[in-house]
C-alpha positions in Angstrom: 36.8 18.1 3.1 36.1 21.7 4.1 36.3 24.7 1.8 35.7 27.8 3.2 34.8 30.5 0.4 34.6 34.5 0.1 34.7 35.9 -3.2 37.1 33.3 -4.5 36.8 33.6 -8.0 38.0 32.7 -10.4 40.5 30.4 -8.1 37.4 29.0 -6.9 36.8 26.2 -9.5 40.1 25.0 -9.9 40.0 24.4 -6.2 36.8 22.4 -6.1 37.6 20.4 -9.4 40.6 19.6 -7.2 38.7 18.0 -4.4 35.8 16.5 -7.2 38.6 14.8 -9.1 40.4 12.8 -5.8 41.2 9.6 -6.6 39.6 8.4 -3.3 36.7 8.1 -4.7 33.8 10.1 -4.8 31.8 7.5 -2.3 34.6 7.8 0.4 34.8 11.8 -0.4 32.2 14.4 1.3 33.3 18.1 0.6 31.2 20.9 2.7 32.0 24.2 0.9 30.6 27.1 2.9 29.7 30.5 0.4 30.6 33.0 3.3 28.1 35.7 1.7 30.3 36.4 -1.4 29.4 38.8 -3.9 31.3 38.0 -7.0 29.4 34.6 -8.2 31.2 32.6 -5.6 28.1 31.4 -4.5 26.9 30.2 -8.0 29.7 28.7 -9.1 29.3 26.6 -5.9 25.7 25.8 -6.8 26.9 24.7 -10.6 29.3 22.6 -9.3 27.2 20.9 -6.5 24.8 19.8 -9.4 27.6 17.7 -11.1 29.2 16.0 -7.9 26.6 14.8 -5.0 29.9 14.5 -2.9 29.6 18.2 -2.6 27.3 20.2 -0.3 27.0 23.8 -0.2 26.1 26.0 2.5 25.3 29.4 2.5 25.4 32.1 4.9 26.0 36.2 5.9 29.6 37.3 5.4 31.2 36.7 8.4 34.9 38.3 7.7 37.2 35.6 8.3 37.6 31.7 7.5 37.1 30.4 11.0 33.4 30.6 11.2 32.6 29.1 7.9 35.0 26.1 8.9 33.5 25.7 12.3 29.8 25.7 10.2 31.5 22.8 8.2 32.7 20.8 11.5 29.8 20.8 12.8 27.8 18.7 9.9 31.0 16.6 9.0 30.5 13.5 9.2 33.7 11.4 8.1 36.6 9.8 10.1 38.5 12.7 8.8 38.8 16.3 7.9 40.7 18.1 5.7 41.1 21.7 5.4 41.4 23.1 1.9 41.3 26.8 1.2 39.6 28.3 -1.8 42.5 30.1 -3.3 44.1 26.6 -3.5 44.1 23.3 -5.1 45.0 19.7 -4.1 47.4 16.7 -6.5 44.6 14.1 -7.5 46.1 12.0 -5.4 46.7 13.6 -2.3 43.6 12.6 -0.1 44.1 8.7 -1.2 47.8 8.9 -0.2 47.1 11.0 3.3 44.1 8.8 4.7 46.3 5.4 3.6 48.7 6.7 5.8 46.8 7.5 8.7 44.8 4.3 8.3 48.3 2.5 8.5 50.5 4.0 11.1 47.2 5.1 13.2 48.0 8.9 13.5 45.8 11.7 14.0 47.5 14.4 12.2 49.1 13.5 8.5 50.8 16.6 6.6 50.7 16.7 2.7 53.8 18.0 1.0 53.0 21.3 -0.2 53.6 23.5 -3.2 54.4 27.3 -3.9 52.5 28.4 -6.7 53.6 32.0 -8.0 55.9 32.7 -5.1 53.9 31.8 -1.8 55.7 30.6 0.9 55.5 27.4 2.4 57.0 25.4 4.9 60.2 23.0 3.5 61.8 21.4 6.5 59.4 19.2 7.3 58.9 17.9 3.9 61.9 16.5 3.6 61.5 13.2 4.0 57.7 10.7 4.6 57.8 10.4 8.3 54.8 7.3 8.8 55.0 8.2 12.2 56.5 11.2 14.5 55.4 14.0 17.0 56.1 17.4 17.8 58.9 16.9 19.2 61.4 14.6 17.1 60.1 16.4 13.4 59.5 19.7 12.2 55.6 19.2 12.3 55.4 22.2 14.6 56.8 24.6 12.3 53.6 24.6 10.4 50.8 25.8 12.0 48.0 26.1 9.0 45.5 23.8 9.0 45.8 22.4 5.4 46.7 19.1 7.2 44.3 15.7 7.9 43.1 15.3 10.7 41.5 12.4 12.7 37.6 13.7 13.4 37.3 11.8 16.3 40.6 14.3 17.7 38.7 17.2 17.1 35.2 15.7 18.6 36.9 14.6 21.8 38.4 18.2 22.1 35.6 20.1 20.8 38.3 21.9 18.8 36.6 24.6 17.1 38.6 28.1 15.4 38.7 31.3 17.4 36.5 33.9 15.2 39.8 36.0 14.1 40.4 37.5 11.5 44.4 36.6 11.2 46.4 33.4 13.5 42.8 31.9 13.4 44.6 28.4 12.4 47.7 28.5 14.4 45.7 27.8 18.2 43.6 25.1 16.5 46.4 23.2 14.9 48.3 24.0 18.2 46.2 21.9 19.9 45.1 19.2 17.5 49.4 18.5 17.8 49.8 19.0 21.3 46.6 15.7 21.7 47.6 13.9 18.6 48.1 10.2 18.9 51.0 10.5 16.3 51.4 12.7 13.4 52.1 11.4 9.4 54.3 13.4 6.6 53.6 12.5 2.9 56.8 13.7 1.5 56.9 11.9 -1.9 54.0 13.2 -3.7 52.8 17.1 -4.0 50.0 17.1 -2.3 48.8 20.6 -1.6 49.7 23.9 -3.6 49.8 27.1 -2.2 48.7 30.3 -4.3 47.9 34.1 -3.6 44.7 34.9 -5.4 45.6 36.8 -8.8 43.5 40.0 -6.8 45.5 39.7 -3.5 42.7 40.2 -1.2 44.0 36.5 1.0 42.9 37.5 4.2 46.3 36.6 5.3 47.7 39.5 3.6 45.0 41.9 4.1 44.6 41.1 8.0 48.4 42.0 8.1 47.8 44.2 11.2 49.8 43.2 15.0 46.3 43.6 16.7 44.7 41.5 14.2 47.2 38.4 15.6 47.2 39.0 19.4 44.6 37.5 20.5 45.6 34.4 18.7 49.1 34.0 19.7 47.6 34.8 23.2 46.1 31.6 22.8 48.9 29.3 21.3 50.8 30.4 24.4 47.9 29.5 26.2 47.8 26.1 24.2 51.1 25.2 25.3 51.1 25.8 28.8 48.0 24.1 29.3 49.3 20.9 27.3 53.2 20.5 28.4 54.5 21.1 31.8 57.5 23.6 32.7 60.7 22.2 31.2 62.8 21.8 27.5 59.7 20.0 26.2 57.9 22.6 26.4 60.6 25.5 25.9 61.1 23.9 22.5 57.5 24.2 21.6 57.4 27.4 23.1 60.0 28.8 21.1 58.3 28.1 18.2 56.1 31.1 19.2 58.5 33.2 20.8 60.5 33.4 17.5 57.6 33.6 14.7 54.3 34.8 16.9 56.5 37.1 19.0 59.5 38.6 18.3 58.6 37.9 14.0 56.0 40.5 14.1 57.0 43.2 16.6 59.7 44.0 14.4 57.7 44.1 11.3 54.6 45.3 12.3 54.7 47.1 15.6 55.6 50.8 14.0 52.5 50.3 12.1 50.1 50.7 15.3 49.0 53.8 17.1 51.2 55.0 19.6 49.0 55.4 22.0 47.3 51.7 21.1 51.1 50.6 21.4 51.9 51.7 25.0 48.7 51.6 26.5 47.6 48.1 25.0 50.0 46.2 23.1 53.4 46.9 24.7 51.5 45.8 28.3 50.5 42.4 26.7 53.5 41.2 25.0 55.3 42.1 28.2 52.7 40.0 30.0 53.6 37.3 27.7 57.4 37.2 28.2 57.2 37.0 32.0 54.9 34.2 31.6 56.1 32.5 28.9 59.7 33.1 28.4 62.3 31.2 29.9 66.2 31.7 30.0 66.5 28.3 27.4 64.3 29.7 24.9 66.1 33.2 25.0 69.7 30.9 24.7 68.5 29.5 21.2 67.1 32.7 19.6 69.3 35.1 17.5 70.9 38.1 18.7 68.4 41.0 17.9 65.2 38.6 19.3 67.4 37.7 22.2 67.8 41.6 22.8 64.4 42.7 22.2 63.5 40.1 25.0 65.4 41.0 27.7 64.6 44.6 27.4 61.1 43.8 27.1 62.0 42.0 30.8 63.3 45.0 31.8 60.7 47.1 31.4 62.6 49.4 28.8 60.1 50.4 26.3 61.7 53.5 24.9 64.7 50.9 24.1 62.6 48.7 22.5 60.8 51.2 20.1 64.4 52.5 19.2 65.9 49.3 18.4 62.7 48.3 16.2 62.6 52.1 15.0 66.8 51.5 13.8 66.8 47.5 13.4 67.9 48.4 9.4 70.9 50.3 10.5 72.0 48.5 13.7 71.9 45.0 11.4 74.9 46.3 9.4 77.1 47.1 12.5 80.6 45.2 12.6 81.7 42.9 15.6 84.1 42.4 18.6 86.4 39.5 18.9 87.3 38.9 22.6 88.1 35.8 24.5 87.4 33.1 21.8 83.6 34.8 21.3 82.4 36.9 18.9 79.7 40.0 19.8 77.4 42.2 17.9 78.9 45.4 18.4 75.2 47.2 18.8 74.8 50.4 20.4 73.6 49.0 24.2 76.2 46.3 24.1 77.7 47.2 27.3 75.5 49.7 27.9 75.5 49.8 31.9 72.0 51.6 31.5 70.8 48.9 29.1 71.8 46.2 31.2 71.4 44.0 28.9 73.9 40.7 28.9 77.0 40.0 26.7 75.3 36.6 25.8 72.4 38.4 23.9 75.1 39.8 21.4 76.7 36.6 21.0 77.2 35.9 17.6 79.7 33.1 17.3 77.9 30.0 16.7 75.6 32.1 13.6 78.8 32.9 11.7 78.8 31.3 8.3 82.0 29.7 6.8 82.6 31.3 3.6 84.5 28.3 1.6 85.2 27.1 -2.3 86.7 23.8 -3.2 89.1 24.5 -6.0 90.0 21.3 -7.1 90.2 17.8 -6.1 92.6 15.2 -7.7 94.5 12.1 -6.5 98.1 11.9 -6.8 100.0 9.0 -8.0 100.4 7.9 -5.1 96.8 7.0 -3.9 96.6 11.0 -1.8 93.7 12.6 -2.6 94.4 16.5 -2.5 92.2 19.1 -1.5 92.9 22.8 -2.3 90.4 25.9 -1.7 90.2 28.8 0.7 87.8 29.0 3.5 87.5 31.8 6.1 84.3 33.2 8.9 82.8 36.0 8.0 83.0 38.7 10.0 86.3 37.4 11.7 89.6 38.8 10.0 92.2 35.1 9.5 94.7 36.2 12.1 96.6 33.3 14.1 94.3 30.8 11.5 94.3 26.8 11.1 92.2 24.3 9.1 91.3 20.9 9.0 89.7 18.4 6.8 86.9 16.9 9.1 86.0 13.2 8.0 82.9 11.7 9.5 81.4 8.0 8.7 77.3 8.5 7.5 74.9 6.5 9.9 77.9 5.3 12.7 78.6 6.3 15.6 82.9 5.9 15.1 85.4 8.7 16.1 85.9 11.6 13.1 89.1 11.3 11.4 91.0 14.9 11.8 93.7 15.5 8.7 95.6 19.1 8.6 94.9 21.7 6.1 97.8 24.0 6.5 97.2 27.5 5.4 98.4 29.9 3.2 98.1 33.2 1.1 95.7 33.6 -1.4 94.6 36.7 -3.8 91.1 37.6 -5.0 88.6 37.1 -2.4 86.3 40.2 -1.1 88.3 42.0 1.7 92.1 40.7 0.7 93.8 42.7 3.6 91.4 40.6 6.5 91.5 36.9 4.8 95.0 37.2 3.3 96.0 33.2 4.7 92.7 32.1 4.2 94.0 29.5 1.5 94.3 25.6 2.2 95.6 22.7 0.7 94.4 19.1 2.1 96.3 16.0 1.8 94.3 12.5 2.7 96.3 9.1 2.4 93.4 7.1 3.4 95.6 3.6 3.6 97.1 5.8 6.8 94.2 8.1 7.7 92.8 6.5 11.0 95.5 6.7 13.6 97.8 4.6 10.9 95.3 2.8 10.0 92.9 2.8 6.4 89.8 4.4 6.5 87.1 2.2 7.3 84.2 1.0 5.0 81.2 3.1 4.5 80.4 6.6 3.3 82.3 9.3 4.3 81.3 13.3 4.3 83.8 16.2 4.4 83.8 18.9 6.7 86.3 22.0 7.2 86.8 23.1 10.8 88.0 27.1 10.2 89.7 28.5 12.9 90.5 32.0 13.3 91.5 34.6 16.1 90.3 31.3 18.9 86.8 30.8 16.8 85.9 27.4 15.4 83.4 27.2 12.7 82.6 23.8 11.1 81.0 23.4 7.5 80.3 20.6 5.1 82.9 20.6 2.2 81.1 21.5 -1.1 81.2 20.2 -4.8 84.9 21.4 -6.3 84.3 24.5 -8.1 85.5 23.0 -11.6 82.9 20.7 -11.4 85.5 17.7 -11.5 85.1 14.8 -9.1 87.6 12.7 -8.7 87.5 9.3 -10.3 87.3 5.8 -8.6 90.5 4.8 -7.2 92.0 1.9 -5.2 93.2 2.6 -1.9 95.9 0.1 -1.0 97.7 -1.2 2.5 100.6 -3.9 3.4 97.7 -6.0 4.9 94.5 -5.5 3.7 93.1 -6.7 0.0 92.3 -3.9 -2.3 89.6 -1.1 -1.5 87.8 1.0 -4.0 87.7 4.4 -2.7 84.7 6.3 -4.5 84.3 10.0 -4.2 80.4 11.1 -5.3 78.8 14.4 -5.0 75.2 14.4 -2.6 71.6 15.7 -3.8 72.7 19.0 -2.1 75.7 19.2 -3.4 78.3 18.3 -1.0 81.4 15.6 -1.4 81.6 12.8 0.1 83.7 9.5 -0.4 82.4 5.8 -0.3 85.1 3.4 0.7 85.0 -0.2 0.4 81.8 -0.8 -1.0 80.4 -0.9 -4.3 78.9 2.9 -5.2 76.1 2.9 -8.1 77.7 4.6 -10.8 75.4 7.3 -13.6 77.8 6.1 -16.2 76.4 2.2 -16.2 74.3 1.0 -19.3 71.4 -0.5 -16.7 68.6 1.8 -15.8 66.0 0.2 -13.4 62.6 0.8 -15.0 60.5 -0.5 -11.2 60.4 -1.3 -8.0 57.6 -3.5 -6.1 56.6 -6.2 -3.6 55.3 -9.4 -5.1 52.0 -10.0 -5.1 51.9 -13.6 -3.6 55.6 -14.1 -2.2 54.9 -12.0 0.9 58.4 -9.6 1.7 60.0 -10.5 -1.5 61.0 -7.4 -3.8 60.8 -7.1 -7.2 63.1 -4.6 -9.7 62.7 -4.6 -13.6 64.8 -3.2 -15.8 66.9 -3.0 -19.0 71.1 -3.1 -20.3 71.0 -0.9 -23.4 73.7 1.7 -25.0 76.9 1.7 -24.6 78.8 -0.7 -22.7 76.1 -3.0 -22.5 77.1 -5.9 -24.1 80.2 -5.8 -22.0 77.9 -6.4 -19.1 77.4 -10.0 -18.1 73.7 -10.8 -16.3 73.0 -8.8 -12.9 72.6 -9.7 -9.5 70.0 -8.2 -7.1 71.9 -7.4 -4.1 70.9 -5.7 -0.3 74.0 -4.8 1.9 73.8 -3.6 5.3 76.3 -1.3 7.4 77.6 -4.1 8.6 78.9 -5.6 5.0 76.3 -8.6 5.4 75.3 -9.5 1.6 72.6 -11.1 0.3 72.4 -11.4 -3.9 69.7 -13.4 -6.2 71.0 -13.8 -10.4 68.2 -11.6 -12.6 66.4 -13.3 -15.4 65.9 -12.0 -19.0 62.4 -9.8 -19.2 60.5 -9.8 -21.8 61.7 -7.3 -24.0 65.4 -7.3 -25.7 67.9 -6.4 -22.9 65.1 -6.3 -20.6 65.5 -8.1 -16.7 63.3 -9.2 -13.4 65.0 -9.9 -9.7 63.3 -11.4 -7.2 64.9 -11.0 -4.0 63.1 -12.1 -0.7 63.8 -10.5 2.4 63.4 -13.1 4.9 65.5 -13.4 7.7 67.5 -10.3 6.8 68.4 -8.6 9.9 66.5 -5.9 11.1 68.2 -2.5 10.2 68.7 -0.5 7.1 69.8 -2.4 3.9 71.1 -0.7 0.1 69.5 -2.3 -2.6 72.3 -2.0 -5.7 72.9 -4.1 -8.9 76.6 -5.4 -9.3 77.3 -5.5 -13.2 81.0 -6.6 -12.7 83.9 -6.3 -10.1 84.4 -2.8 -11.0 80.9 -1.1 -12.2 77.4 -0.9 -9.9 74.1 0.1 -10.6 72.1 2.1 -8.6 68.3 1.0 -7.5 67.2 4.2 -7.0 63.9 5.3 -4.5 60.9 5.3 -6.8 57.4 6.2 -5.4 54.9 3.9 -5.2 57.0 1.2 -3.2 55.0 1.1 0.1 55.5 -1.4 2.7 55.5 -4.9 2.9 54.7 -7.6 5.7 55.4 -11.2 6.0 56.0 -13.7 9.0 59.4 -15.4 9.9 59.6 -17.7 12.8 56.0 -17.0 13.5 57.1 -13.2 14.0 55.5 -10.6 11.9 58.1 -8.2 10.0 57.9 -5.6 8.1 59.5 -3.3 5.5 59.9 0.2 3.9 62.0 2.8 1.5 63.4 5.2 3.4 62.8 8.4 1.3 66.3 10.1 1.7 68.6 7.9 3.4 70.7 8.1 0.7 71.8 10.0 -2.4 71.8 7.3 -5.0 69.7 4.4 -3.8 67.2 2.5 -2.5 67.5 2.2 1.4 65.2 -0.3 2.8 64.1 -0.7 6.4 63.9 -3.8 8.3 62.2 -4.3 11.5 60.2 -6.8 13.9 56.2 -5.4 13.6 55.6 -4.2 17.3 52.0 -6.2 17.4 51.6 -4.8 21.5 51.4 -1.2 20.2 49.4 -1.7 17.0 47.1 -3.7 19.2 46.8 -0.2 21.8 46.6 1.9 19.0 43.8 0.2 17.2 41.7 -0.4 21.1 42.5 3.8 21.5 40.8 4.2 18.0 37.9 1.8 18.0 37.4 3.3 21.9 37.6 7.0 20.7 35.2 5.7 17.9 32.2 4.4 20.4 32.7 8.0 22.8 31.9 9.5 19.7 
C-alpha cells in the first residue's frame, strides 16, 4: 500500500491506523508512506507510527508539490503482487484490502475497484458501484468513469508498463489509471462492502481543490487523449472511451474554469491546444452522444469561432434558461446561434428531445372487482405544452427477451400542476385486464415493470412508472382465464422505488413471520447451500415447516423440507445444487399456497465449486438481480481460460 503524505494532519493517523488494522494481515501487508517534506508533524506522526507496525516504512524527502512523485518514490521499492493507492486525507473499511486481493486472486484481474464512500460531502463515483462485477472491462462496466487511482492494481501491470505518474500538480492519476485499464487483463468491482472513504481535509488545502486551475490539467488530459489513441484503434471502441474525456476532461472544465485564465494565456496558448485536441480526437459519434451546450461548444471550436466560444461560456447561465422549438417531431434549444447562418452551427447540436424528462405521479393504484387493475396519474414532457397528447401503459417482462405489452391510457383534464394552461390533458387513467393483456391472451409468468410512453405535439418520451403517491400498493390478487388454473398476480414496489407486478410465481412477502438469519455453502457437501433461520411473531404458528426452494425463469423447481434448528422456532435447509441448469435461479421459502418468504442477498456468500459428470461448475449471488431475493448464478467453470489466465500470470511473474 502507498500513502503519499504532505501536511496531512490530523487526517493523517486515522488514515494509517486504517491500513495497520487490515484484516489481511500484517505479514501479507507492506505500507510505504512517503513524508513529502511536511511541516506540520506529518513527518513524526509517521515515525510514531512506524515504531508500532514493522509493516510500515517511511520515507522521507524535499517537498515536491504534488502526489505523483512521492507515489512514483513508493513504486519503485514495492515489492508485493499488488498496489494500492491510498491518500492521506482518507481511510480504508478493515476489511477492504482482504476482500479486493481475494478477488483478484480469484477471477485473475489486474484492476479491482473498492466501493467507495463520501465522507462530509465529497463526491465520488456511484455507477459503477452498483453491483460486484468479479470480472469486466472498460468497455461493458462503468470502470472508466473513475479515473483516481484508489483502485488495486496487479504490480506485475505496472512493471511491464513501466507505469509511472506524470509530475503534475492536478489529472496526475487520470493518464496512469488510463493506461493501467486500457492493458488490464480484466478488471474486479467490490460492490458489497465499503471499502474506501472519501474526505476533504477539515483545512481544505486537497491539492485537488487547490490545483483548481485549467492550466494546471492540460498537460494531463493531453496525455489521456494520448493514452487512448495509442491503445484503441479508430472506431466506437474507442469513441466510447474517448468520450469519457471529451465530456469531463474537455468540455467539463472549459466551461467552469476557462474565464479564470489570462486572456492573453487563453488565446495564445490554451484556446490553440484544445482546438488541437478536437481535430484530433473528436469524432462526429462522440459529438452525437454529448448534450446540447458540449455539442455546441465543439463544433464551434471546429470552426475556428473563438469569439463564439468565449461568449457562450461568458453567458452559459443565461442561455441555460432559454425555452425551446417544437418542429417536425424534434425538439431544439432555442439558443441564440441556433440557425445562426454565421454560426453555422447544425440543428442536431440543439437537439434536445431524447434529454427531456417525463414529469409523472401515480395517484393511485387499485383493482376492481373484476380482476382490472387501474392506474390513474398525470404525466407530461417538460418543456413540451400536451397538445394533440396520448399515453400508454408500457409493460415489459424482467430478464426476457418477449414483445412489451402496450395498454391505452386515454387522457384527460386535470387541475393543479405547475403551468395549468400548457399540460391541461395531461391526466391518465390506465386500465390492465391481465387474463386479456397479451393479444387476448394472460400475461405471462415472470416479473413485470411499468413504463408510460408520453406523447405530445409528435414527441415520445418513455419513463418507468413510480411508487403510487398514497403510498398504497395493491394487494395480491388472482388473475383468472376460461383455460388456465389460477394465477397470483403480485404487485411490489423495487429498491428504487418503481412498480412492478410478479405474475404467476410465488413473490416473498415482508409481512411473513420467517426471517432468514444466514446464508452459506457447506463445508464438506461441495455446491450445496445452506439458509438458517427462525418462525416467530405473529402468524407463526399458522405456518407449517418450510421448504428451501430455487426456481428458474423457466418455472423449473427444485425444493428440499427444512429441519428444526436448534433454538425454539429456529430451522436449517440444505439444498444441493447439482445438476441444476446453468442460468440464474431465485432462492425463496414457500410457507403455504398463498405466503412466501424471501432469502434475501446477504454478504459474505461467495462462490462455490463442485464437479458433476466430471465437469467443474460453479456458483454465485448476484448482488442486485433482484429486489427481494437471493439470485444465484449457475454456470459450467470455463477450465481453457482459467488455465490462460493463470500461464499469462505465472509468465508475467518470471519477466518480472
Amino acid at each position: 500500500m502507498i500513502v503519499p503524505a504532505y501536511n496531512a494532519m490530523p487526517e493523517l493517523t486515522d488514515c494509517i491506523t486504517s491500513a495497520m488494522e487490515q484484516t489481511i494481515g500484517p505479514d501479507q501487508l507492506e505500507i510505504i508512506a512517503v513524508n513529502d517534506g511536511s511541516t506540520d508533524g506529518t513527518g513524526k506522526e509517521l515515525d510514531r507510527l512506524a515504531a508500532l507496525c514493522p509493516s510500515l516504512r517511511v520515507i522521507h524527502q524535499e517537498n515536491s508539490g504534488t502526489a505523483a512523485v512521492p507515489r512514483n518514490v513508493a513504486l519503485d521499492v514495492a515489492r508485493g503482487d499488488y498496489v494500492f493507492f491510498l491518500d492521506s486525507d482518507d481511510y480504508l473499511g478493515p476489511d477492504a484490502l482482504r476482500r479486493m486481493v481475494a478477488m483478484a486472486d480469484e477471477n485473475g484481474t489486474d484492476v479491482v475497484l473498492g466501493k467507495m464512500v463520501s465522507v462530509g460531502g465529497r463526491g465520488v463515483p456511484t455507477a459503477v458501484f452498483r453491483n460486484t462485477q468479479p470480472r469486466t472491462d472498460i468497455f461493458s462496466s462503468a470502470a472508466y468513469s473513475t479515473l483516481g487511482c484508489w483502485k488495486l492494481f496487479r504490480r506485475s501491470l505496472l512493471e511491464r508498463l513501466n507505469l509511472r505518474f506524470p509530475p503534475f500538480r492536478n489529472t496526475e492519476d487520470k493518464p496512469f489509471t488510463a493506461t493501467a485499464y486500457l492493458n488490464a487483463d480484466g478488471i474486479s468491482v467490490v460492490a458489497d462492502y465499503d471499502c474506501y472513504y472519501h474526505r476533504n481535509r477539515a483545512n481544505g488545502n486537497n491539492l485537488t481543490l487547490t490545483a483548481q486551475n485549467l492550466s494546471h490539467r492540460m498537460r494531463g488530459t493531453r496525455m489521456c487523449f494520448e493514452a487512448v489513441a495509442r491503445h484503441l484503434e479508430p472506431g466506437p471502441r474507442r469513441d466510447q472511451i474517448m468520450r469519457r474525456h471529451v465530456a469531463w476532461e474537455l468540455c467539463g472544465p472549459l466551461w467552469w474554469l476557462l474565464l479564470r485564465e489570462d486572456d492573453e494565456d487563453i488565446r495564445e496558448r490554451i484556446y490553440p491546444e484544445i482546438r488541437d485536441w478536437v481535430e484530433k480526437w473528436v469524432t462526429d459519434p462522440i459529438i452525437e452522444k454529448l448534450e446540447p451546450r458540449d455539442r455546441l461548444l465543439l463544433h464551434l471550436l471546429r470552426a475556428d469561432r473563438f469569439e463564439d466560444v468565449m461568449t457562450v461560456i461568458r453567458n452559459a447561465k443565461e442561455d441555460a434558461g432559454r425555452g425551446h422549438v417544437v418542429e417536425g417531431g424534434r425538439v431544439y434549444w432555442e439558443h441564440p446561434l441556433f440557425r445562426d447562418p454565421a454560426a453555422g452551427v447544425p440543428d442536431s447540436a440543439f437537439d434536445v428531445t431524447d434529454r427531456l424528462p417525463v414529469r409523472h405521479r401515480l395517484a393511485s393504484a387499485d383493482v376492481r372487482e373484476d380482476g382490472v387493475l387501474r392506474l390513474t396519474g398525470h404525466a407530461y414532457i417538460e418543456n413540451v405544452a400536451s397538445l394533440d397528447t396520448a399515453t400508454e401503459l408500457v409493460l415489459r417482462r424482467h430478464d426476457a427477451n418477449q414483445p412489451e405489452i402496450r395498454v391505452p391510457a386515454p387522457v384527460h383534464a386535470v387541475a393543479g400542476l405547475p403551468d395549468d394552461e400548457r399540460h391541461a390533458n395531461a391526466g391518465f387513467v390506465a386500465d390492465v385486464d391481465l387474463s386479456t393483456a397479451a393479444a387476448g391472451a394472460p400475461l405471462g409468468h415472470g416479473r413485470w415493470n411499468l413504463f408510460l410512453d408520453v406523447r405530445a405535439q409528435g414527441i415520445s418520451r418513455t419513463v418507468r412508472l413510480k411508487k403510487p403517491e398514497d403510498g398504497r400498493t395493491p394487494p395480491q390478487w388472482t388473475m383468472t382465464t376460461g383455460t388456465d388454473e389460477p394465477t397470483a398476480v403480485t404487485p411490489y414496489v423495487t429498491g428504487q422505488g418503481d412498480l412492478s407486478l410478479d405474475v404467476g410465481q410465488d413473490v416473498p412477502r415482508d409481512d411473513t413471520p420467517c426471517q432468514v438469519t444466514g446464508t452459506s455453502w457447506h463445508r464438506s457437501r461441495k455446491g450445496t447451500l445452506v439458509v438458517t433461520g427462525t418462525l416467530a411473531g405473529e402468524g407463526a404458528q399458522d405456518v407449517g415447516a418450510p421448504r428451501l426452494r430455487v426456481e428458474n425463469a423457466a418455472g423449473e423447481r427444485h425444493e428440499v423440507p427444512t429441519s428444526p434448528g436448534r433454538t425454539p422456532g429456529g430451522f436449517t435447509a440444505e439444498l444441493p445444487l447439482k445438476g441444476l441448469r446453468p442460468g440464474r435461479w431465485t432462492v425463496t421459502l414457500p410457507l403455504s399456497a398463498s405466503s412466501v418468504a424471501a432469502v434475501p442477498y446477504l454478504a459474505g456468500l461467495g462462490r462455490a465449486r463442485w464437479f458433476h459428470l466430471a465437469r467443474p461448475y460453479a456458483a454465485r449471488p448476484v448482488k442486485g438481480a433482484s429486489e427481494t431475493t437471493l439470485v444465484l448464478e449457475v454456470h459450467a467453470v470455463d477450465v481453457p481460460g482459467v488455465v490462460r489466465r493463470r500461464l499469462r500470470a505465472v509468465v508475467r511473474g518470471v519477466r518480472r
